[in-house]
N, C-alpha and C positions, 0 to 999 in steps of 0.2 A: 407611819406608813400611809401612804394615797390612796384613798380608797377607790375600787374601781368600780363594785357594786355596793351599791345601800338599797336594801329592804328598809320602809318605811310601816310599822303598824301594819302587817299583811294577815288579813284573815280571810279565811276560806271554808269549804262547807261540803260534807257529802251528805248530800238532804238533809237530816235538823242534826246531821254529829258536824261540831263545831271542830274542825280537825285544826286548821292551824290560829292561833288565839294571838292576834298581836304581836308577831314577832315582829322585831326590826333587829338588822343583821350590817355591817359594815365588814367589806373582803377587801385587803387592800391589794395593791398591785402585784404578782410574785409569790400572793402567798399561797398555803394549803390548809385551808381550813375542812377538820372533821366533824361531821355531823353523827353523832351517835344518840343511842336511844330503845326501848325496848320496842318490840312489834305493837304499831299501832299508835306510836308517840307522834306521828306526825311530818316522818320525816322526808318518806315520799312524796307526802300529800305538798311539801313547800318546795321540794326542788320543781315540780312539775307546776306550782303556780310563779315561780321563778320564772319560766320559759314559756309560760302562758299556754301549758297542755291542759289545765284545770284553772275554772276561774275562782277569782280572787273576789271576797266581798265586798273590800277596803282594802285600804293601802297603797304603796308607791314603792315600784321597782326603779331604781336611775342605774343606768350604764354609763361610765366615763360622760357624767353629766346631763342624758340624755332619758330624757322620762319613755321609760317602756308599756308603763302599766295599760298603756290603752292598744298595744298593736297586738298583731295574732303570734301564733310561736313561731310559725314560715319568717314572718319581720324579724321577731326577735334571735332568729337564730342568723340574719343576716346581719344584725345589729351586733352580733358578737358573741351570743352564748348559746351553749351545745349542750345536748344530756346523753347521756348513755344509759338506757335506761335499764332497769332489772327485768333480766329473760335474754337480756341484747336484743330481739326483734330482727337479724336479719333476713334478708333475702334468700331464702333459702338453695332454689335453682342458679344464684348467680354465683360466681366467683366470689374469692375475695377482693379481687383487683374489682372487679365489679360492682361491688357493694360499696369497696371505697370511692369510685367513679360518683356513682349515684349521687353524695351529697357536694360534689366538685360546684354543683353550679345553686344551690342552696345556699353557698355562702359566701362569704367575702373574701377579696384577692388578698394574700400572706405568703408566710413561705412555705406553707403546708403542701405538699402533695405528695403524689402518691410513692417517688423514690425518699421521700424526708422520711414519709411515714414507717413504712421499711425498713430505713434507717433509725428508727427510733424503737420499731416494735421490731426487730430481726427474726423474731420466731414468723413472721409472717410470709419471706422470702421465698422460702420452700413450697411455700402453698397458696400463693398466689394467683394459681389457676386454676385451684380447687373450690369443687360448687361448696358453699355453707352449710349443707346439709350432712355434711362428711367429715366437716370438722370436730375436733372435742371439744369441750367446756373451755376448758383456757382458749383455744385459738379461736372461737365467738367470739369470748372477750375483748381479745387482744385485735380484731378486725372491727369491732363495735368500739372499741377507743379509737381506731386509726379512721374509721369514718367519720366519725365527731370531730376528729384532727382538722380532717378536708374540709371543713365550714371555716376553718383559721378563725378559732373562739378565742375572746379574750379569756372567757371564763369557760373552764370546763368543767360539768358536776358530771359524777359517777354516782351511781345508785346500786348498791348491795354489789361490789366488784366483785369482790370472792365468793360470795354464793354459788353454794353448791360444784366449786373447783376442786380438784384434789390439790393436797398439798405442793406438787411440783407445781402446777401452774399457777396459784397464786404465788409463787415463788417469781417465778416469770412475768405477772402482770406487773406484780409490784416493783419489779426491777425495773420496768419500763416507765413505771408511777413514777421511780427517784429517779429516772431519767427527764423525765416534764418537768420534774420540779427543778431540775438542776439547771433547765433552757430558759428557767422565768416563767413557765405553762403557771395560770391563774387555778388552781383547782378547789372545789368542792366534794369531799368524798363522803357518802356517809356506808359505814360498814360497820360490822358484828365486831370483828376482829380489833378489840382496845389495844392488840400489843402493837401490831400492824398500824394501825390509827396515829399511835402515840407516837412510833418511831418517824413516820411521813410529817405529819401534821406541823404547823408551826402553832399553829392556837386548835383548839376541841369550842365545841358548842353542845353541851348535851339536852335535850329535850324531854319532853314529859306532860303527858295528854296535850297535847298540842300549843307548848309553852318552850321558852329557851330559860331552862333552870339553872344556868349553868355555864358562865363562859371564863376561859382561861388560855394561859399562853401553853403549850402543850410541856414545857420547861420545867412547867411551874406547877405543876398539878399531881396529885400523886392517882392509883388506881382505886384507891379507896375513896376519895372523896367524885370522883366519877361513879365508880358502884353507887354510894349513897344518893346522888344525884339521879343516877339511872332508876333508880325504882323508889324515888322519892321521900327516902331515910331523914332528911332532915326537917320535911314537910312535915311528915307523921309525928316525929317528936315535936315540935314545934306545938300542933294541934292537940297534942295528948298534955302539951304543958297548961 
């Protein structure tokens, strides 16, 4: 598969904690790759130096060829890649139409807009002219993916999707998830939910104090050797031998 992002050795820092340690990452075109990990592993802290909201000490971001690592995130999100971040962050007084408007001229011409969006995320229809502030958990969500749509990203990462959703509506997000992935949408997820992960994903990445311990085709992995990997099971034995 062509890759369309490579992380090159990316490390980063919140004050002297060493959060992301060397990662390099290769996402090929199409695909979904999941980022999991326990709280604290590091996995906020790499999509946000991905997009250049938090800086990088070292390393090299490339986009379809094109070295990211020195521009700001406004660039990098006209270069092609979007975040949706954890909390969603909308506007709260505006619309949904509104909030997806906002990132219309932030990013690059595609086919993204705001009837695609719609058509992609349906639960959004209805409420279209409802301020954000009135919405529930899922329908945040589902207007904080369709605003990241409106940048027409190559690559789109999601951070913690289903946090704190009730069960219907990550039911909902994620239908729309296997809808992006079914159009070619580039995605990055990282979430709690290993079954949900498992079922989206075409490869897992799992992390660990700010390391990638762990990569595999999603296929091919089973949920045990992700537990172990997740809380560092094969390190400690290793150590203890």
């Amino acid at each position: 598969m062509t890759p369309i992002l490579i992380v090159e050795d990316l490390n980063a820092y919140h004050g002297l904690l060493h959060a992301v340690r060397g990662i390099s990452l290769r996402v090929g075109s199409g695909e979904v790759l999941a980022l999991v990990g326990a709280n604290g592993a590091g996995k906020t802290t790499l999509l946000r130096s991905i997009i250049g909201a938090h800086p990088s000490a070292q390393g090299r971001i490339v986009l379809m060829q094109r070295d990211l690592t020195a521009l700001s995130a406004y660039q990098r999100v006209r270069r092609g890649v979007a975040l949706v971040p954890e909390g969603r962050r909308l506007f709260a007084e505006l619309t949904v139409e509104e909030n997806l408007m906002l990132s219309r001229s932030a990013g690059r011409p595609g086919i993204w807009n705001v009837e695609a969006v719609m058509d992609a995320l349906p639960q959004l229809k209805a409420i279209r002219n409802v301020k954000a502030r009135s919405l529930s958990g899922g329908q945040q969500q589902a207007t904080a993916i369709g605003r990241a749509l409106m940048t027409n990203p190559l690559v789109l990462m999601l951070d913690e999707v289903s946090l704190g959703l009730s069960p219907a509506a990550v039911d909902q997000v994620y239908a729309a998830l296997h809808r992006l992935k079914a159009s070619g949408t580039t995605l990055i997820l990282v979430e709690q939910d290993l079954g949900r992960s498992l079922d989206l994903a075409n490869r897992v990445a799992c992390m660990l104090e700010g390391r990638i311990v762990l990569q595999a085709e999603a296929a091919n992995i089973t949920r045990d050797q992700i537990t172990d990997a997740y809380f560092g099971v094969a390190r400690r034995h290793k150590a203890e031998d």
